[in-house]
C-alpha positions in Angstrom: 221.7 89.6 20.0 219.6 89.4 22.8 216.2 87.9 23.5 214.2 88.9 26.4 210.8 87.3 27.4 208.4 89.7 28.5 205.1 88.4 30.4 203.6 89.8 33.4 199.7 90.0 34.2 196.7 91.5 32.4 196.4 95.7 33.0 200.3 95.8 33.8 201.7 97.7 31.5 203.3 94.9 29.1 202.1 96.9 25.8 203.7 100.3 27.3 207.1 98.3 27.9 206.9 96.7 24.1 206.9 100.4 22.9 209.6 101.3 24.8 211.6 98.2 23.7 210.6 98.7 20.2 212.3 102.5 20.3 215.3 101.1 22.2 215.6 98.5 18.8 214.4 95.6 19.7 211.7 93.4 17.6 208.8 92.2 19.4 207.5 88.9 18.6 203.9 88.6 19.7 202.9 85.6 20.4 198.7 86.0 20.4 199.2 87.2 16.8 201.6 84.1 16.1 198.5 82.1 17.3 196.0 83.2 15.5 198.3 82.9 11.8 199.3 79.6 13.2 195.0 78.5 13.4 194.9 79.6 9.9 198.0 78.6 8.0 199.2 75.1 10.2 197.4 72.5 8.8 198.8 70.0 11.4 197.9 72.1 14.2 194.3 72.5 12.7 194.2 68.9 11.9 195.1 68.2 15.7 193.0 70.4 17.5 189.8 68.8 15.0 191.5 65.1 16.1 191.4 65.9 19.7 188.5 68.6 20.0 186.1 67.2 17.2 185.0 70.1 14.5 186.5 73.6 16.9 186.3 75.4 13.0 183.9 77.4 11.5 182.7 76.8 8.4 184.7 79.9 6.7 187.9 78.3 8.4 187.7 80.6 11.8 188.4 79.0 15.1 185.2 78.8 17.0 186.8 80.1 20.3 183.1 79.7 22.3 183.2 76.0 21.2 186.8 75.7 21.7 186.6 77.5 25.6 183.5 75.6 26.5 185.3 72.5 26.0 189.0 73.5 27.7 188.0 75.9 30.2 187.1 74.1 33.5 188.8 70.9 32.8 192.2 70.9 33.4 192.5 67.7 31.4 191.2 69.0 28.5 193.4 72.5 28.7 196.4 69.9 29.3 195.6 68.4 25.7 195.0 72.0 24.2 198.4 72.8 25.7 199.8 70.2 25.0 199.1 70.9 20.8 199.6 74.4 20.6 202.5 75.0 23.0 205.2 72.8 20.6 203.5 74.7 17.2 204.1 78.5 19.1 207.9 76.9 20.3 208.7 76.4 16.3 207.1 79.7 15.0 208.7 81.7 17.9 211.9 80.2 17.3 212.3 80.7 13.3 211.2 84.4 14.2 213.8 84.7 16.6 216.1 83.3 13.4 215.3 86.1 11.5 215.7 88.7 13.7 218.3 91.7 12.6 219.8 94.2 14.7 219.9 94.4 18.9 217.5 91.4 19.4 214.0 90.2 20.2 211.5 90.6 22.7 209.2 87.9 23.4 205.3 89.0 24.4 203.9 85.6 26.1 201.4 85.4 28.9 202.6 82.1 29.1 205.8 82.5 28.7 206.9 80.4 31.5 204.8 77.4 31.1 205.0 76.9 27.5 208.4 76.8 27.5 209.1 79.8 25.0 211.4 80.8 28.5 214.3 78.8 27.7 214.7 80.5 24.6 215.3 83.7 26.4 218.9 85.5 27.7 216.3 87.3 29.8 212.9 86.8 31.1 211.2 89.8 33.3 207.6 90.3 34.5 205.9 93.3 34.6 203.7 93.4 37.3 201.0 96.3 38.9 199.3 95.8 42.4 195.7 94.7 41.7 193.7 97.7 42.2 195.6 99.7 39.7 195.5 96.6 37.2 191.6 97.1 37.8 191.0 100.2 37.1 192.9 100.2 33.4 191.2 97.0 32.6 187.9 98.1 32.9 188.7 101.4 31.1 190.6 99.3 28.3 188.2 96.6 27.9 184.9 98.3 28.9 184.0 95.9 31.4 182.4 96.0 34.6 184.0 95.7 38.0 182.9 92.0 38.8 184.3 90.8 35.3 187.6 92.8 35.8 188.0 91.1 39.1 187.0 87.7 38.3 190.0 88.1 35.4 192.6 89.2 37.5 191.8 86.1 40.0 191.7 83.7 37.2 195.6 84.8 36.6 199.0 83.9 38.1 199.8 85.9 41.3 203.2 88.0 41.3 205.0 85.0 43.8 204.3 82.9 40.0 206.6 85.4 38.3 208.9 86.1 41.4 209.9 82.5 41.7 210.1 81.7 37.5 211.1 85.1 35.9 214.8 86.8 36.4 213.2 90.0 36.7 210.0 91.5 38.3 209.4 95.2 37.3 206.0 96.4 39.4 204.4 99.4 38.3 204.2 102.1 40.4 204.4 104.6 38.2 202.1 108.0 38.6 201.8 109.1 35.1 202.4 107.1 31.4 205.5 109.3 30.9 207.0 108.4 34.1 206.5 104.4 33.7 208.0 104.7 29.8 211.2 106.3 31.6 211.6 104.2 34.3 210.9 100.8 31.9 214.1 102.3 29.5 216.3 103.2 32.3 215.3 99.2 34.0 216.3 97.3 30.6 219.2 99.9 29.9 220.6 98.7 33.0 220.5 94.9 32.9 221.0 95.0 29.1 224.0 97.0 29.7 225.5 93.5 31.8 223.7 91.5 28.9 225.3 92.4 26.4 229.0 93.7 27.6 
């Protein structure tokens, strides 16, 4: 079995290469979705986020995300101590997913893949990457947002040299057409799985 970390900036194409890895039999193991059933079913996490963050819940049991990002974003410190909870909770759920896995393998889907660690649990780790103006332009479409919102997301993210220096792999994006990036993504992991796994 093989486990491959997939990460890569916003606009990429990361959710066209899970699709292709899915077909090729791979599971994907998402790791915002592990987050969010980890705020609602880990009563330790919960407990210390509330110990560190004072009351970051809603009263139906929701995260409050506004109250929570007021408090960690701009103050490195205080993403540190957010990191610093939900990093080792993501590590434990990732891990007893990769466990259960059946079949060719896994495929890990974290935008911080690298500095949370999940990495190490990987035969494989490759970034996808797009040059900027591209990235922009699907954003926008994708998200609905304006240009100066788009751009001020792609310059709060990691730069390609991040994912040059820390990933095995770097796959950029030059494709001209969906199509053509879904065939050159399954002939790119066809080709280092093939050494993989032989």
């Amino acid at each position: 079995m093989t486990v491959i970390g997939l990460t890569g900036p916003t606009g990429s194409g990361k959710t066209t290469a899970l699709r292709v890895l899915e077909t090729m039999g791979f599971r994907v193991i998402d790791c915002d979705a592990a987050y969010y059933e980890l705020l609602k079913t880990d009563e330790v996490l919960r407990q210390q986020l509330t110990d560190t963050f004072g009351n970051v819940f809603l009263p139906d049991g929701q995260l409050d995300r506004r109250t929570l990002g007021t408090i960690v974003f701009g103050d490195r410190g205080q993403m540190a101590k957010l990191n610093a909870i939900v990093y080792p909770a993501m590590d434990r759920a990732v891990a007893k997913e990769i466990a259960a896995v059946k079949g060719r393998g896994a495929v890990i889907d974290a935008i911080n893949l690298i500095e949370s660690g999940l990495g190490r649990r990987c035969d494989l780790t490759v970034a996808i990457t797009a040059p900027q103006e591209v990235r922009l332009r699907r954003i926008m479409a994708r998200d609905s947002i304006d240009e100066a919102y788009a751009r001020q997301r792609i310059e709060a993210q990691k730069k390609d040299a991040y994912y040059k220096k820390h990933c095995h792999f770097l796959l950029e994006n030059r494709a001209r057409s969906q199509k053509e990036f879904e065939a050159l993504i399954r002939e790119f992991f066809e080709d280092i799985l093939l050494d993989t796994e032989e």
